[in-house]
ZADO-1210 file (C-alpha; in nm, 4 decimals, padded with zeros to 6 digits):
<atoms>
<atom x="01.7579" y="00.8411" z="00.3903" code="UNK" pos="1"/>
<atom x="01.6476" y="00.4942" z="00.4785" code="UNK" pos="2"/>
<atom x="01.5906" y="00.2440" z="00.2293" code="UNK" pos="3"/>
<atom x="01.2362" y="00.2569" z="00.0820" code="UNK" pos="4"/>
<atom x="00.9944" y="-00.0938" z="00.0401" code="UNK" pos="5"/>
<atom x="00.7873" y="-00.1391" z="-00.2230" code="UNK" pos="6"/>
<atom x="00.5310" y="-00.4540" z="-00.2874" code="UNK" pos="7"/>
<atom x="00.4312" y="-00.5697" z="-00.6037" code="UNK" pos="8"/>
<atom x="00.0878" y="-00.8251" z="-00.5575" code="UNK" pos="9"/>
<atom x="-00.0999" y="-00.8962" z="-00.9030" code="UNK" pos="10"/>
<atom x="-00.4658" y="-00.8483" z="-00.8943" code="UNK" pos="11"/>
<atom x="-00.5059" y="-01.2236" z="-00.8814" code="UNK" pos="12"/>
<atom x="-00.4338" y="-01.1963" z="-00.5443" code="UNK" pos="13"/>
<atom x="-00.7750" y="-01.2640" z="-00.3362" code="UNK" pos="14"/>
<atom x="-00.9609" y="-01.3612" z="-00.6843" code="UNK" pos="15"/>
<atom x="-00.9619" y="-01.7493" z="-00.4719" code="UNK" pos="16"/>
<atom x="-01.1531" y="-01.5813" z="-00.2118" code="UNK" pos="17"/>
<atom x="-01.4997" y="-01.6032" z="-00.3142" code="UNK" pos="18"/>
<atom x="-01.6845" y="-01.3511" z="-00.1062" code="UNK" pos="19"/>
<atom x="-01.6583" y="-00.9743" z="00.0133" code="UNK" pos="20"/>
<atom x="-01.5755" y="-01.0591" z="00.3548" code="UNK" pos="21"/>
<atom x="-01.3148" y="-01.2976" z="00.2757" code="UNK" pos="22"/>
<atom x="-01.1614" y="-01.0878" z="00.0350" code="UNK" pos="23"/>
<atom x="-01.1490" y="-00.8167" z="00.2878" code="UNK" pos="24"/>
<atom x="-01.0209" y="-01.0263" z="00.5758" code="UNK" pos="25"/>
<atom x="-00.7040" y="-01.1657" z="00.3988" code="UNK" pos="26"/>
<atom x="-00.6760" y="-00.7843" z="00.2452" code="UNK" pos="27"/>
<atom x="-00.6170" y="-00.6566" z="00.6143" code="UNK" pos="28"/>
<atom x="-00.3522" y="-00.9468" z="00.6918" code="UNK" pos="29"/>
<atom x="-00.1600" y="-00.8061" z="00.3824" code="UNK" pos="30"/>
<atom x="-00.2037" y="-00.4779" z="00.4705" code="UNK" pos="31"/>
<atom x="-00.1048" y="-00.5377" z="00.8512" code="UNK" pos="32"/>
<atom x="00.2194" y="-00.7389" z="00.7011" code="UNK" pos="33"/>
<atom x="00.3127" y="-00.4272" z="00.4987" code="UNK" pos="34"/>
<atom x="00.2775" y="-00.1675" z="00.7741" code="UNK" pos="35"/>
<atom x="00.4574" y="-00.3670" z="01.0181" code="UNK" pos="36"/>
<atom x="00.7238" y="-00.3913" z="00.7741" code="UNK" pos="37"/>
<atom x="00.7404" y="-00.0287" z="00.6645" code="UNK" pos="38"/>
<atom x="00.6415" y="-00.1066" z="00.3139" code="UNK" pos="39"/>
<atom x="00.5478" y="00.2211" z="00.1057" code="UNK" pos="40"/>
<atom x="00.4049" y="00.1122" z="-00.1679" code="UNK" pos="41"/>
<atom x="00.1926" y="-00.1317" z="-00.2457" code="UNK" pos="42"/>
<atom x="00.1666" y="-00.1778" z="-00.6606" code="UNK" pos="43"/>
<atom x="-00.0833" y="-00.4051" z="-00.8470" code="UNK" pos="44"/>
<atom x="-00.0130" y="-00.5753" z="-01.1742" code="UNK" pos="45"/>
<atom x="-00.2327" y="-00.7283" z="-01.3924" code="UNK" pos="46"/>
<atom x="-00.1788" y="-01.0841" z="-01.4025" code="UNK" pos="47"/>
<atom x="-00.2801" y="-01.2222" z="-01.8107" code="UNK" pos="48"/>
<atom x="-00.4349" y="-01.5100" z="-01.6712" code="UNK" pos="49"/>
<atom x="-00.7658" y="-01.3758" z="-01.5184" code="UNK" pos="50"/>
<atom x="-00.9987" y="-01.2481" z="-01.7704" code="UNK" pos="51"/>
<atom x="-01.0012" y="-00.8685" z="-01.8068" code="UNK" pos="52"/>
<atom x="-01.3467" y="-00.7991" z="-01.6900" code="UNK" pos="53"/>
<atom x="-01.2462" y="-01.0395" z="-01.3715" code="UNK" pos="54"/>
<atom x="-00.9217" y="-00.8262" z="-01.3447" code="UNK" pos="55"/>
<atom x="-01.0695" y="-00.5222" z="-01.3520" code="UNK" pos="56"/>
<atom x="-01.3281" y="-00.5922" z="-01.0631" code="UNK" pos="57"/>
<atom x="-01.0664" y="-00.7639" z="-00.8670" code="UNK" pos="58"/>
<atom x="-00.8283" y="-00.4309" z="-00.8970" code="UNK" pos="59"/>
<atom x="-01.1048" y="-00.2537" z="-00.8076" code="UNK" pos="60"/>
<atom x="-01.2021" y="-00.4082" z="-00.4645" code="UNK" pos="61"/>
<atom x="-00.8376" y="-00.4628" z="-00.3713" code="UNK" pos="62"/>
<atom x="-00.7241" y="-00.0757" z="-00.4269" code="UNK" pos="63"/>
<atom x="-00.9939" y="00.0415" z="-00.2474" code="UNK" pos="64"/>
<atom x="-00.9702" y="-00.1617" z="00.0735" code="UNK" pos="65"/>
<atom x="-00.6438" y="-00.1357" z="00.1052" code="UNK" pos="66"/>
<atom x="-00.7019" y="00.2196" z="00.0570" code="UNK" pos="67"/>
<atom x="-00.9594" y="00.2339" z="00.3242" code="UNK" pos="68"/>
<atom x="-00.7062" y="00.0413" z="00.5751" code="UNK" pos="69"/>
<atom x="-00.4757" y="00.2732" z="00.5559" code="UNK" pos="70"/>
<atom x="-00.6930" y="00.5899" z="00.5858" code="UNK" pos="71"/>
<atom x="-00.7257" y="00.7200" z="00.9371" code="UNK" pos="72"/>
<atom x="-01.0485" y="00.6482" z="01.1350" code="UNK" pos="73"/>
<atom x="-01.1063" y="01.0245" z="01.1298" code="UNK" pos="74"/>
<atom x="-01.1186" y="01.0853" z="00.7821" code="UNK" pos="75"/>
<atom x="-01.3299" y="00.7448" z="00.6097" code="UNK" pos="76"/>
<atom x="-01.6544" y="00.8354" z="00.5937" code="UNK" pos="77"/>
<atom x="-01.5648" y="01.1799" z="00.4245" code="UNK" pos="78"/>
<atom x="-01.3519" y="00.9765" z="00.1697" code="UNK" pos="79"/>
<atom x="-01.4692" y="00.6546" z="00.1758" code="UNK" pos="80"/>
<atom x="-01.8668" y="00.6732" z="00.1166" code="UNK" pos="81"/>
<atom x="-02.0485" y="00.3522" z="00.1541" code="UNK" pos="82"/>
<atom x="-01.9700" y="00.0681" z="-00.1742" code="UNK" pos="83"/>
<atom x="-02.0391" y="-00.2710" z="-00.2274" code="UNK" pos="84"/>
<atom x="-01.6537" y="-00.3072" z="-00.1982" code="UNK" pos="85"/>
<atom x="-01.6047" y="-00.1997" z="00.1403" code="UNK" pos="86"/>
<atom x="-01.9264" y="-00.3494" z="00.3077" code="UNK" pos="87"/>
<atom x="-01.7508" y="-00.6011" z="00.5104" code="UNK" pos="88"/>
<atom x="-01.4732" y="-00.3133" z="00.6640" code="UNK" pos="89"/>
<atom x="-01.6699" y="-00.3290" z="00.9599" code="UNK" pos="90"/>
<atom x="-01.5855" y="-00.6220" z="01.0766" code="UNK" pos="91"/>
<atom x="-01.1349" y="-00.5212" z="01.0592" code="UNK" pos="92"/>
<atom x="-00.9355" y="-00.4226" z="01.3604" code="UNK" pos="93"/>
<atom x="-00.7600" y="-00.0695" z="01.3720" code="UNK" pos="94"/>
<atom x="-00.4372" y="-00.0925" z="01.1261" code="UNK" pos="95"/>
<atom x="-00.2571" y="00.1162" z="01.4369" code="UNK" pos="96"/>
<atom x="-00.0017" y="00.2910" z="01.2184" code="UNK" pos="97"/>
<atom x="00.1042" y="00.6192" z="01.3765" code="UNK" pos="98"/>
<atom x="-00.1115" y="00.8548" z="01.1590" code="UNK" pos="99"/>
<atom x="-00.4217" y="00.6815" z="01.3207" code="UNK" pos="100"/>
<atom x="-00.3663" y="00.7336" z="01.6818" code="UNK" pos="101"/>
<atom x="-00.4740" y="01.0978" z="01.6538" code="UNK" pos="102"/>
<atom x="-00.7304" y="01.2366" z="01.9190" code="UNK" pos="103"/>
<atom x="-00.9605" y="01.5355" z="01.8753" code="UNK" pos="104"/>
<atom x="-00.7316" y="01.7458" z="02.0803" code="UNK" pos="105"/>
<atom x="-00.5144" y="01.9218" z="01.8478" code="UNK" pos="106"/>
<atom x="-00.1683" y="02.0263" z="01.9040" code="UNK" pos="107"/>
<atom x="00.0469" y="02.3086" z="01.7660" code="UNK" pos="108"/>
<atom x="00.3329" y="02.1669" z="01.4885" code="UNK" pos="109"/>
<atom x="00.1057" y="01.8707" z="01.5528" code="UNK" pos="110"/>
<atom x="00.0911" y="01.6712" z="01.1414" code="UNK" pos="111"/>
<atom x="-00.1923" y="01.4769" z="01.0705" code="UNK" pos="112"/>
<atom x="-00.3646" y="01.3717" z="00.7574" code="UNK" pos="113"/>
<atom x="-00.5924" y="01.5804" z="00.7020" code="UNK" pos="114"/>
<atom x="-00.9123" y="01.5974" z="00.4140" code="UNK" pos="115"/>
<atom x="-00.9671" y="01.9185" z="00.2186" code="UNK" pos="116"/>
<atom x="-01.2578" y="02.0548" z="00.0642" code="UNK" pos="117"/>
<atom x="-01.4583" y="02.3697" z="-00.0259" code="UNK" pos="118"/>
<atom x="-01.6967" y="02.5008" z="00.2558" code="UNK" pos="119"/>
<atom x="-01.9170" y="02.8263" z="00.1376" code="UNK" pos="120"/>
<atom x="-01.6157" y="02.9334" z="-00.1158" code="UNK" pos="121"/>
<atom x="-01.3044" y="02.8678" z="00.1620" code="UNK" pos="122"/>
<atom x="-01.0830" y="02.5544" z="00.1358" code="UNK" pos="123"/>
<atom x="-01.1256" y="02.3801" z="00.5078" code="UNK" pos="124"/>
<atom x="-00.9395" y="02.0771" z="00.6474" code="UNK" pos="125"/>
<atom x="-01.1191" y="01.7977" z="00.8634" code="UNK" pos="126"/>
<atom x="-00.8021" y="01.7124" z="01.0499" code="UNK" pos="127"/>
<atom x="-01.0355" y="01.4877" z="01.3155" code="UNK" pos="128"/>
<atom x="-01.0742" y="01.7797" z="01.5608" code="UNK" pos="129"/>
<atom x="-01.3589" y="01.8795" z="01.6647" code="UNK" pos="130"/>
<atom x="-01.4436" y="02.1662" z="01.4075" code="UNK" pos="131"/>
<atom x="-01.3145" y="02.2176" z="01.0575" code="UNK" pos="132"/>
<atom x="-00.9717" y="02.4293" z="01.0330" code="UNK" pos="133"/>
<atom x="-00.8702" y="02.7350" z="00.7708" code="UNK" pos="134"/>
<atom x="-00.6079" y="02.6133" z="00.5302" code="UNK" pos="135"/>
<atom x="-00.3454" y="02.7778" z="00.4376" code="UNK" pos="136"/>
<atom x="-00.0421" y="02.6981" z="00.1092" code="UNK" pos="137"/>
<atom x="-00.3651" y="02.5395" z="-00.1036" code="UNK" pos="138"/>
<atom x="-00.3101" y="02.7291" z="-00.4477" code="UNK" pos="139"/>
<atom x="-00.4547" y="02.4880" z="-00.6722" code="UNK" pos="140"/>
<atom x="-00.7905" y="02.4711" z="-00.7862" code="UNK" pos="141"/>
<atom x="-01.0366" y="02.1844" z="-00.6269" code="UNK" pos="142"/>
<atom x="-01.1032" y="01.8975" z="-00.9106" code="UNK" pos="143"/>
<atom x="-01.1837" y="01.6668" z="-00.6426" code="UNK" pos="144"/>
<atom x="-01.4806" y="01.7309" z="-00.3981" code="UNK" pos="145"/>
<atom x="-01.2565" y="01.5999" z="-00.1502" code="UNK" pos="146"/>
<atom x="-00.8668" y="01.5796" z="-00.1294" code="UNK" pos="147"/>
<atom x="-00.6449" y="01.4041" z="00.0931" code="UNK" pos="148"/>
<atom x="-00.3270" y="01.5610" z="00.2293" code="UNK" pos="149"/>
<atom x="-00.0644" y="01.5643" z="00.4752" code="UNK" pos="150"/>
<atom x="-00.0622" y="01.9188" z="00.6997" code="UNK" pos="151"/>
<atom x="00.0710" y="02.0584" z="00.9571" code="UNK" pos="152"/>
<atom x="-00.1546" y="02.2243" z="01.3122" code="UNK" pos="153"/>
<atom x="-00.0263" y="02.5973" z="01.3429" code="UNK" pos="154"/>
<atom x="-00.1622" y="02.8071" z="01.6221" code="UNK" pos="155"/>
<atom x="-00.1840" y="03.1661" z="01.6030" code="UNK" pos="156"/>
<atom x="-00.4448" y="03.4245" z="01.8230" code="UNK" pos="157"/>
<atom x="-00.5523" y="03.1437" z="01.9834" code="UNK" pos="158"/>
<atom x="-00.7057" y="03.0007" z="01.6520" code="UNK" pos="159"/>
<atom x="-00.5631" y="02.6629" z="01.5037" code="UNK" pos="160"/>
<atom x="-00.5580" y="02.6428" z="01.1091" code="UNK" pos="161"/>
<atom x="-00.3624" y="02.3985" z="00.8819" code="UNK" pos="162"/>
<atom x="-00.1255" y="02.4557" z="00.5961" code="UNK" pos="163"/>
<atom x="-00.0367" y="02.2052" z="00.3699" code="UNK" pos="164"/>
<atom x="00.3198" y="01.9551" z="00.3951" code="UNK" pos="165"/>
<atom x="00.4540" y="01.8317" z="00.0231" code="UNK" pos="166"/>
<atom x="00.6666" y="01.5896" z="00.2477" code="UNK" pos="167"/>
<atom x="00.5981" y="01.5240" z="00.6184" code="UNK" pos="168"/>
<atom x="00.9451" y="01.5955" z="00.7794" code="UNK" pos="169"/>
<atom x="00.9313" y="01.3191" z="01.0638" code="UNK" pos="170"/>
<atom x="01.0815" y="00.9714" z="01.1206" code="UNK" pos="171"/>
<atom x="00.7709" y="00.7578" z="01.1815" code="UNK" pos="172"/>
<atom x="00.5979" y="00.5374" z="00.9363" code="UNK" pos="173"/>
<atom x="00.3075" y="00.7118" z="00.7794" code="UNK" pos="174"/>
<atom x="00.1692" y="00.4490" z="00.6010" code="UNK" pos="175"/>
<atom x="00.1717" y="00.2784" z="00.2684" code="UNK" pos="176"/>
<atom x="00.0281" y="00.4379" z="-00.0877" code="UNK" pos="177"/>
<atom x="-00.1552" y="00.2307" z="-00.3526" code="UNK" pos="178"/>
<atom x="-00.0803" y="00.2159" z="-00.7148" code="UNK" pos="179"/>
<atom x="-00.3543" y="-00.0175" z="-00.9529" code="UNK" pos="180"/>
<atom x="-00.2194" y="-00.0996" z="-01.3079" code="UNK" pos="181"/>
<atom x="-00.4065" y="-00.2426" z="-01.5926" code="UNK" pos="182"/>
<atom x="-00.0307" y="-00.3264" z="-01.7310" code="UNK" pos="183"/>
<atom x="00.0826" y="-00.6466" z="-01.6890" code="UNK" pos="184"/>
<atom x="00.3987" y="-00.6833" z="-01.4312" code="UNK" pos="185"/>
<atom x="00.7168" y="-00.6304" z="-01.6895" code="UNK" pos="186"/>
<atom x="00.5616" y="-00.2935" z="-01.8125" code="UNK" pos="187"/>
<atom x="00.4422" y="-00.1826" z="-01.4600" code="UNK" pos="188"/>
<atom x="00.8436" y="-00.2481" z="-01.3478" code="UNK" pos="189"/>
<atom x="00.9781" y="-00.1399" z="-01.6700" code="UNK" pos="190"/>
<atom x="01.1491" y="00.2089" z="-01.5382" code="UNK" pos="191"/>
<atom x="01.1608" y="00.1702" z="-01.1390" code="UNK" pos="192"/>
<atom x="01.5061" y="00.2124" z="-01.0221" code="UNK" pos="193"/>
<atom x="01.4412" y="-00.0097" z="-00.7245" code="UNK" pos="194"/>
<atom x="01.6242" y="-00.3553" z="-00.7195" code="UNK" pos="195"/>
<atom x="01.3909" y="-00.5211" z="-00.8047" code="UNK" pos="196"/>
<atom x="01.3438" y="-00.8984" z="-00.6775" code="UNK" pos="197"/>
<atom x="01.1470" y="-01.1549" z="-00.8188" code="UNK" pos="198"/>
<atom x="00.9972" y="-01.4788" z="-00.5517" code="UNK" pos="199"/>
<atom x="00.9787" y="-01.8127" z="-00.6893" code="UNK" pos="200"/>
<atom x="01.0543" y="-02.1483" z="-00.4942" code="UNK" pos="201"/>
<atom x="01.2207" y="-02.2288" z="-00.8349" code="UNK" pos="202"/>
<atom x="01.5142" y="-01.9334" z="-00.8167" code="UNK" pos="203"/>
<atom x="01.8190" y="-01.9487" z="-00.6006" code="UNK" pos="204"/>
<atom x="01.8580" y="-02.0091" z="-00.2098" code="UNK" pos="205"/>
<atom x="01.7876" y="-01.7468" z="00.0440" code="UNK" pos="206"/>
<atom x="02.1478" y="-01.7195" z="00.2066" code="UNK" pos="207"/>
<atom x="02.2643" y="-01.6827" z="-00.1086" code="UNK" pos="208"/>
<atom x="02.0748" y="-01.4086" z="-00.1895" code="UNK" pos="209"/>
<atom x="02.0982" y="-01.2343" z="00.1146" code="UNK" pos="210"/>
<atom x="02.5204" y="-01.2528" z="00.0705" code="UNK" pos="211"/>
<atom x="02.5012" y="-01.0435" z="-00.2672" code="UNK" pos="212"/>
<atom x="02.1928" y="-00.8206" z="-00.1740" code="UNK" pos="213"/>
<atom x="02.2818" y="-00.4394" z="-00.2379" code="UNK" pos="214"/>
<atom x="02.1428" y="-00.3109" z="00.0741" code="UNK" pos="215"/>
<atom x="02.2130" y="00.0677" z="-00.0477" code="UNK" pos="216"/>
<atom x="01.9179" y="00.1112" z="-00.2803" code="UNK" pos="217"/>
<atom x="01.5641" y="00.0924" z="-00.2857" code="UNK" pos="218"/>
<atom x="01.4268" y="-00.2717" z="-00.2957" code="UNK" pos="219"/>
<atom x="01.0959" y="-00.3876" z="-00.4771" code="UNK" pos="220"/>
<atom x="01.0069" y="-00.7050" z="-00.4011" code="UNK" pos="221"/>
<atom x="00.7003" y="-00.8911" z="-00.6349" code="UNK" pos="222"/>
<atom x="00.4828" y="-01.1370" z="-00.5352" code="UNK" pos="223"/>
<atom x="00.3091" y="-01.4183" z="-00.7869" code="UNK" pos="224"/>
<atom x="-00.0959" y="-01.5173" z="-00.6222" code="UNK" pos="225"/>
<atom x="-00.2881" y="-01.8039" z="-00.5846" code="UNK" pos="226"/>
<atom x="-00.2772" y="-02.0295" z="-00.9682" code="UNK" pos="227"/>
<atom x="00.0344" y="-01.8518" z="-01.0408" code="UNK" pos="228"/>
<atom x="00.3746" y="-01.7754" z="-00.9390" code="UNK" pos="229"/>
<atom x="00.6137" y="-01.5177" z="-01.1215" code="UNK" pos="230"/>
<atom x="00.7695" y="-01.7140" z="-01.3770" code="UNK" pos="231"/>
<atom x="00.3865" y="-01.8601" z="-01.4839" code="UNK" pos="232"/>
<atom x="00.2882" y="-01.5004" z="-01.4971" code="UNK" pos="233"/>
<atom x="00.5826" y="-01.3763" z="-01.6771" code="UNK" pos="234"/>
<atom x="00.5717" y="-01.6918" z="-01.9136" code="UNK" pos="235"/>
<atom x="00.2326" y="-01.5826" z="-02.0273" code="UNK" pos="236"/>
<atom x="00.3830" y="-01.2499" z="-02.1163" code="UNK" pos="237"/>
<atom x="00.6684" y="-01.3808" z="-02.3177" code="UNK" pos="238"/>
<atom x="00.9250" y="-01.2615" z="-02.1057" code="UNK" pos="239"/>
<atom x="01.1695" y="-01.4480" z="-01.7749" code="UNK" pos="240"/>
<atom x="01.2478" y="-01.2991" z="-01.4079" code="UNK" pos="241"/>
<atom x="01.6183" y="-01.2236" z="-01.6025" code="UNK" pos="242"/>
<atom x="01.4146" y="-01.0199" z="-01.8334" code="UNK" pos="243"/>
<atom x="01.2433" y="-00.8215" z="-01.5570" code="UNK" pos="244"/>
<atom x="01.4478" y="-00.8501" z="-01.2154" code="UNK" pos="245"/>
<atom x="01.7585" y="-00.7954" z="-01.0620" code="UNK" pos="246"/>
<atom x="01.7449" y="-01.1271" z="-00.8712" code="UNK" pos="247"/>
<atom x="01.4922" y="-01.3699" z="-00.8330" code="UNK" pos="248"/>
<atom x="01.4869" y="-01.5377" z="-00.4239" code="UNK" pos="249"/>
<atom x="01.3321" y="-01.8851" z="-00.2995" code="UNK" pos="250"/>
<atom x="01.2587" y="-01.7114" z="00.0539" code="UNK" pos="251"/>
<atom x="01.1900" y="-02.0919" z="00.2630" code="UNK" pos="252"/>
<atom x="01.4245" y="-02.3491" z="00.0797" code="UNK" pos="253"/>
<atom x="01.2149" y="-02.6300" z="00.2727" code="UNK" pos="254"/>
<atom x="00.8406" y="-02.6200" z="00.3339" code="UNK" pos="255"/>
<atom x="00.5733" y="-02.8867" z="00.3581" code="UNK" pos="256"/>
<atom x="00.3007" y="-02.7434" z="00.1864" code="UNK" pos="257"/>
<atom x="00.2364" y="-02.7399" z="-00.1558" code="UNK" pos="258"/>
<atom x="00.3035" y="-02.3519" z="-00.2022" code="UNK" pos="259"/>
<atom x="00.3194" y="-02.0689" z="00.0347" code="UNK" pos="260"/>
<atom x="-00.0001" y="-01.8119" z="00.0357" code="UNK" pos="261"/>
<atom x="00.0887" y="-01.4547" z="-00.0372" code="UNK" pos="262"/>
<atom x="00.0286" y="-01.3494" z="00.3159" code="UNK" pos="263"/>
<atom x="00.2786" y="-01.6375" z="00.4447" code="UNK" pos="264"/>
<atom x="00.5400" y="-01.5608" z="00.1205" code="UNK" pos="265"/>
<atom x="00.5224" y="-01.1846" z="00.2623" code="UNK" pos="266"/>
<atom x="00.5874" y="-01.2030" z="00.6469" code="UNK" pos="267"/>
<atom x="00.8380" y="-01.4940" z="00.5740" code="UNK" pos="268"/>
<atom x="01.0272" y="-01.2406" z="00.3278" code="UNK" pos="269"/>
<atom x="01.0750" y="-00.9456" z="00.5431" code="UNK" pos="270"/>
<atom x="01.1124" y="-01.1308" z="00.8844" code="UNK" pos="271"/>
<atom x="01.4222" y="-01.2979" z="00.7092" code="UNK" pos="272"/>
<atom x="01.5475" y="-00.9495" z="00.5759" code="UNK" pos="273"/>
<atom x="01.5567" y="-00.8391" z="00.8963" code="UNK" pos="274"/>
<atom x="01.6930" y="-01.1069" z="01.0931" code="UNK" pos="275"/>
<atom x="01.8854" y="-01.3160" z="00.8352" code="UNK" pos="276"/>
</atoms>
């Protein structure tokens, strides 16, 4: 199994950006980071400094763009209707992550993400074809209008359907999943097995992080925002990156800016993992 990638960015994160589009804009250039790294997850903490009513707005508009941005073309307007969150989306290039490049020409074995829903009492799949498709291995009951899933094309009498995939059994990256917490970053961490690594430009040296890394497990790697790093954040919860991570990294031991931006902190992180 190859080693998983997970992203912890607190919901401070575009809360300096002081418009829609802005926010959106710098939301894709985190997003494009992650999937050209092969990050999974994507989990944001609460960081005790903004207000809660601010924090709550801000987790709001940042789960569901970079919701959106990973969605397929195909399937957004089904499950993304029209908010004042995503009214700048428009203006964003494709993300161009495998599960997007899907035509309306449908294959057999072909998987594709697919959105579920009941049509006149029968559970159909828009799978971006050109008409909806019968869905077999659904046994649950519909609590959602709308469901998103992973399934696979199966053709049989000349008739394509789609039955549902609990894991899509291919190498490719298909794409990153987004986890909002109102919990501030010690609790959200609190049972992960990951190793779990903390990014301050006060914590050790790169290369000697890199020497002692365990590259055998699953890493999480957390991010501090604009106002506040990860020990300010951590410091306002009474606790210390000992408390909390397995390491904590300085990932550019020389830079001549003031502080790095998320988006720089990010690609300079896993361009160094892979090349250091």
């Amino acid at each position: 199994m190859p080693i998983r990638r997970s992203i912890a960015i607190p919901d401070s994160a575009v809360s300096d950006n002081s418009d829609i589009r802005s926010k959106t804009e710098k939301l894709f250039q985190l997003s494009r980071i992650a999937a050209i790294f092969q990050v999974q997850n994507i989990l944001i903490y609460h960081n005790p400094l903004l207000t809660p009513a601010r924090a709550n707005r801000e987790r709001r508009i940042m789960t569901r763009i970079l919701e959106y941005i990973e969605c397929p073309q195909y399937l957004r307007k089904r499950l993304f209707p029209l908010s004042r969150d995503t009214v700048a989306v428009g203006i964003l290039s494709p993300l161009a992550i495998p599960h997007h490049a899907k035509t309306r020409d449908l294959k057999p074995n072909e998987i594709r993400e697919a959105a579920i829903f009941l049509n006149q009492n029968r559970v159909v799949a828009d799978v971006g074809g050109i008409e909806l498709l019968e869905v077999e291995g659904w046994k649950k009951s519909l609590k959602e209008k709308t469901v998103r899933v992973t399934v696979q094309i199966l053709k049989a009498n000349g008739k394509f359907k789609a039955t549902i995939l609990a894991n899509h059994p291919i190498e490719e990256y298909w794409g990153y999943t987004v986890s909002s917490y109102q919990h501030p970053l010690s609790k959200v961490l609190l049972n992960r097995s990951e190793y779990k690594i903390a990014t301050s430009r006060t914590c050790e040296r790169f290369s000697s992080f890199r020497r002692k890394l365990d590259l055998k497990r699953d890493l999480l790697i957390a991010f501090g925002g604009p106002y506040s790093g990860i020990p300010k954040i951590l410091k306002s919860e009474g606790k210390k990156t000992s408390d909390v991570f397995d390491t904590c990294v300085n990932i550019l031991d020389n830079y001549g800016t003031r502080s790095l931006r998320l988006e720089e902190a990010m690609m300079i992180m896993f361009s160094r993992l892979e090349n250091d």
